[in-house]
C-alpha positions, 0 to 999 in steps of 0.5 A, a space after each residue: 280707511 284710506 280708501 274712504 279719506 280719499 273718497 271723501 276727499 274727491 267728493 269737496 273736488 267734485 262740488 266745487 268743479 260743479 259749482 265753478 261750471 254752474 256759475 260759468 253758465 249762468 254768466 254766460 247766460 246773463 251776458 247773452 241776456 245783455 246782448 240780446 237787449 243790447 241789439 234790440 236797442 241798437 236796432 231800434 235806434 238805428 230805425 229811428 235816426 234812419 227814419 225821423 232824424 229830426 224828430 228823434 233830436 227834438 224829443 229824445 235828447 229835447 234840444 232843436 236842430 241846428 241845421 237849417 231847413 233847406 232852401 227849395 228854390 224860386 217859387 215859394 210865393 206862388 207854389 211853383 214845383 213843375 218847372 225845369 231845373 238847370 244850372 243855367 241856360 239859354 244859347 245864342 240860338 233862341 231856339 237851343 236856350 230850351 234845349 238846354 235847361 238840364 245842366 249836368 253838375 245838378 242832379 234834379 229833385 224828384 217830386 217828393 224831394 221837391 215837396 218836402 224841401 218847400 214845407 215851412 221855407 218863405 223867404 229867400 235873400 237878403 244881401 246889404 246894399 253895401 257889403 253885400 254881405 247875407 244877412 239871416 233872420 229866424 222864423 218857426 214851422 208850425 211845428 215850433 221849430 226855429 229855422 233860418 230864412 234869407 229875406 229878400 232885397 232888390 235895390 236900384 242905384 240911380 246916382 251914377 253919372 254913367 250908369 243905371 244899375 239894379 241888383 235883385 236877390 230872392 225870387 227874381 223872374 225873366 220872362 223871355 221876349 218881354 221888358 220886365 225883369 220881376 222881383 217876388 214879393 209876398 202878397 201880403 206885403 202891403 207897402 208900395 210895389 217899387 218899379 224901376 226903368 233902366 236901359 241896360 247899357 253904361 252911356 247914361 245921359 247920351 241920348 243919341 246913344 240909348 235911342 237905340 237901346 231897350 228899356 226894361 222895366 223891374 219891378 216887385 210884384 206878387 203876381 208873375 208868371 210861372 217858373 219854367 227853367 231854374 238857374 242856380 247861377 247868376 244873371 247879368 242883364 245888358 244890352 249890346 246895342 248902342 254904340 257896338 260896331 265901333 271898337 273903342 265902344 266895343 271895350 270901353 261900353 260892354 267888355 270892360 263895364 262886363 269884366 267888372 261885373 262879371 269877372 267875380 263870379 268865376 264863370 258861374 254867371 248866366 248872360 242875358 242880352 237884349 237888342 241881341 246881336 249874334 254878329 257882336 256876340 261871334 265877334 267876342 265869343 272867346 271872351 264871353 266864353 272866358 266870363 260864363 260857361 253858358 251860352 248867351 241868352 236873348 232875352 228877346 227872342 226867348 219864350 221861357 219864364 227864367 227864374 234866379 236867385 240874384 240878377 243884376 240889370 245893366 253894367 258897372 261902368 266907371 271912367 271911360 276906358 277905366 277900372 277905379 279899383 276902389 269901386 271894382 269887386 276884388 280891386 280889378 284894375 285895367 292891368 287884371 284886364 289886360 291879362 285877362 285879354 292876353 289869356 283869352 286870346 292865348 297871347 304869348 308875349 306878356 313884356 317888352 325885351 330890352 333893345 339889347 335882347 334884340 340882337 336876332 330881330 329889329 323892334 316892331 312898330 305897329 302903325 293904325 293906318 285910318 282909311 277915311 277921316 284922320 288918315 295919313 295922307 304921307 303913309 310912305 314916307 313915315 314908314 321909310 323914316 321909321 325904317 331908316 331908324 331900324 324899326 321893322 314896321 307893319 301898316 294895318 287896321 282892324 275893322 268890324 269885320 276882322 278877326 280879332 284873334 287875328 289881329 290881337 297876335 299881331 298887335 301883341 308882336 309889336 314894340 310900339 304902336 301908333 295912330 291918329 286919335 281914334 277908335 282903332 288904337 283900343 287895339 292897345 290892350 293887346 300890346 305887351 306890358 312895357 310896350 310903347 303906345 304913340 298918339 298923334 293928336 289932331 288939330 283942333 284942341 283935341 288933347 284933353 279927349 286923347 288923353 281921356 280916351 286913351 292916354 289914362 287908360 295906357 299908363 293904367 295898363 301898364 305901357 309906356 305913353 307918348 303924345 304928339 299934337 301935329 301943327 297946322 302945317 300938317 292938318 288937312 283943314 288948311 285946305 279948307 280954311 283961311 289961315 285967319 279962320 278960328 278954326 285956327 286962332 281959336 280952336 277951343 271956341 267950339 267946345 263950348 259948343 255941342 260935341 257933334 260942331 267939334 266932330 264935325 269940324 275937326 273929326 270929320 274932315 280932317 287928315 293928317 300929313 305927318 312932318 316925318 323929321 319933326 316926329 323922328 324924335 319921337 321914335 327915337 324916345 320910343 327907342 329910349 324906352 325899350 332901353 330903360 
């Protein structure tokens, strides 16, 4: 009987152990099942995002992209897919501005690449005239699916008293060794094709000036040559004729009106320059290296159709030898110029000592000695008198020719500079902050353009300004004119005259004997200012 319970009671035992594996079983089996499913919609969820994102968005979620259709480039209208890619290019030598085309930190699209990124794109950009701000509009594939388009603008301003200037944003085309900068439109825009004449360079109205200088056509067009070498930087379109060689022009012209402009975009900006001149171009290498990483392009010599999203054609000039901030991109001022010319020519001197400081050296004067036309005829003994005050003094003057690194380092080790009004005190944007900068003014009513060329732009600088006007006693002209002469009872009846009777009356002919006692007071102010 035992036996028999204890058989019967295992039996119960034996079942359930069965049924317990069973059902462990047929959950294993089923969760392999769910697995299995699993991973195939996994797979073919992963086929689908890595081959038809877009179209997998749109018809299994039923909401469009947001993102939208990338831009191609320049040559929508026309269908231009086999130019060159670069970020920028173009060289001082004409020939090097082809071999330059590739640019490394841009990877170029393969062809299928290109292909794909032009379909449904058929617009550009459109920047507002005034903030300059991009502004986006929205148009449908043929798919139906809504994309965003920049539109394109081209916009000349013509009301500056000194200077013409045109921004372009979109497709915009230069073809080398031409006159025309050329602004894309769509064929099928039937509105009147604008055109505008400009010479590139920021002396407007000074015809004697822009003789020399190119004038460039901008116009829009449906119609323009091919695309041979992509940018996707901007481009400043200018000219380095005109009045270059000289100085004060030099800077007040082109370096000053070119920071303005250039200065915002980083270096990432392509320079074009027609009437190119190379000895200008070596002669001011380090800053335009310091306002683009990319060699100068000359628009006149070059044979390739350059294709940019944004040109600008000619400079922004203000005031002579200015900077108005209101008007400047990021408020530059004369002094954010300065700097930038201190640090481009690796200038170590960035402020005046105090006198007291003095102790190991004497303050250094400077003196901008003319060789032809308002010179010192007395040089010796201004620099014994300045001597004799505990100046160590230095007698030079830069020409076109001289290295400007050169100079600059020397300019920029002296305390105080002086000269007779005149192209070579432009040298003064090299001096320290706080330095001191003496004008000697000619006979002749002459300090309203002292102060206009030279005396604004120092205090805007950040230097200290003193202004000497000589008498007739130490004027040249007294050995021309009798002393009853207008030239000396009524100096300004000739500027009511064209400006060349002044130049030529007082310029020109005139040289200057310094009275070194009468002018003694005005190192010593200079002195006086190292004090303070």
């Amino acid at each position: 009987m035992s036996k028999e319970k204890s058989g019967a009671a295992a039996e119960p035992v034996k079942m359930g152990s069965k049924l317990k594996l069973a059902r462990n079983d047929n959950q294993s089996r089923r969760f392999r099942l769910v697995m299995l499913v699993l991973g195939c919609f996994l797979v073919t969820m992963t086929y689908l995002v890595a081959s038809k994102p877009q179209g997998l968005v749109r018809s299994s979620f039923g909401f469009g992209t947001s993102m939208p259709t990338p831009l191609s480039g320049d040559d929508v209208l026309n269908g231009d897919e086999n130019g060159r890619h670069s970020t920028a290019s173009g060289g001082e030598d004409p020939q090097n501005s082809r071999a330059s085309a590739n640019s490394a930190p841009h990877a170029a699209e393969s062809n299928d690449e290109k292909e794909r990124s032009l379909q449904g794109e058929k617009n550009a950009i459109v920047v507002d005239s005034t903030s300059q701000e991009v502004a986006r509009t929205h148009e449908l594939t043929e798919e139906g699916e809504q994309i965003h388009t920049l539109e394109r603008k081209s916009s000349c301003d013509l009301s500056d008293e000194r200077v013409d200037i045109c921004e372009l944003y979109g497709d915009v085309r230069i073809p080398g060794n031409s006159s025309s900068v050329l602004f894309m439109e769509s064929s099928n825009n039937t509105e009147h094709k604008e055109a505008w004449r400009v010479r590139p360079y920021p002396r407007k109205g000074d015809e004697t000036c822009l003789r020399e200088v190119r004038e460039l056509t901008i116009r829009a067009t449906s119609e323009a040559p091919r695309c041979t070498v992509h940018h996707n930087v901007s481009a400043i379109v200018f000219s380095v004729s005109g009045y270059t060689g000289n100085i004060f022009h030099d800077f007040s012209d082109l370096l000053v009106p070119l920071f303005v402009t250039a200065r915002q975009f980083d270096g990432e900006v392509q320079f074009v320059v027609t009437d190119f001149r190379r000895w200008w171009i070596n002669k001011y290498r380090l800053a335009l290296r310091r306002l683009s990483k990319y060699p100068v392009m000359d628009f006149d010599g070059d044979e390739e159709v350059h294709c940019f999203k944004q040109v600008i054609v000619g400079l922004r000039a203000h005031q002579e030898f200015q900077i108005d901030p209101a008007r400047a991109p990021n408020g530059y001022t004369l002094i954010d110029f300065t700097r930038f010319i201190r640090s481009t020519y690796s200038l170590q001197r960035e402020t005046v000592n105090n006198i007291e400081d003095l102790a190991a050296r004497k303050p250094r004067l400077l003196i901008i000695a003319r060789k032809r036309t308002r010179a010192f005829t007395n040089i010796g003994e201004i620099v014994a008198m300045a001597e004799g005050l505990g100046y160590e003094v230095a007698v030079d003057e830069a020409n076109v020719s001289s290295d400007m690194a050169q100079f600059a380092r020397i300019v920029n080790s002296c305390d105080v500079m002086m000269g007779v009004h005149g192209a070579g005190l432009t040298n003064l944007v090299f001096l320290p902050p706080n330095a001191t900068i003496i004008q000697i003014v000619p006979w002749g009513g002459l300090e309203w353009m002292s102060m206009l060329d030279f005396g604004y732009p120092a205090m805007a600088m950040g230097l200290k300004y003193l202004q000497y006007s000589i008498t007739i006693e130490e004027s040249t002209l007294t050995e021309q004119y009798p002393r009853d002469h207008r030239v000396f009872t009524d100096p300004m009846s000739f500027h009511g005259s064209e400006f060349k009777v002044v130049r030529s009356t007082f310029m020109k002919t005139q040289n200057v004997k310094l009275d070194v006692n009468r002018f003694k007071s005005v190192l010593w102010e200079a002195l006086e200012n190292m004090i303070q």
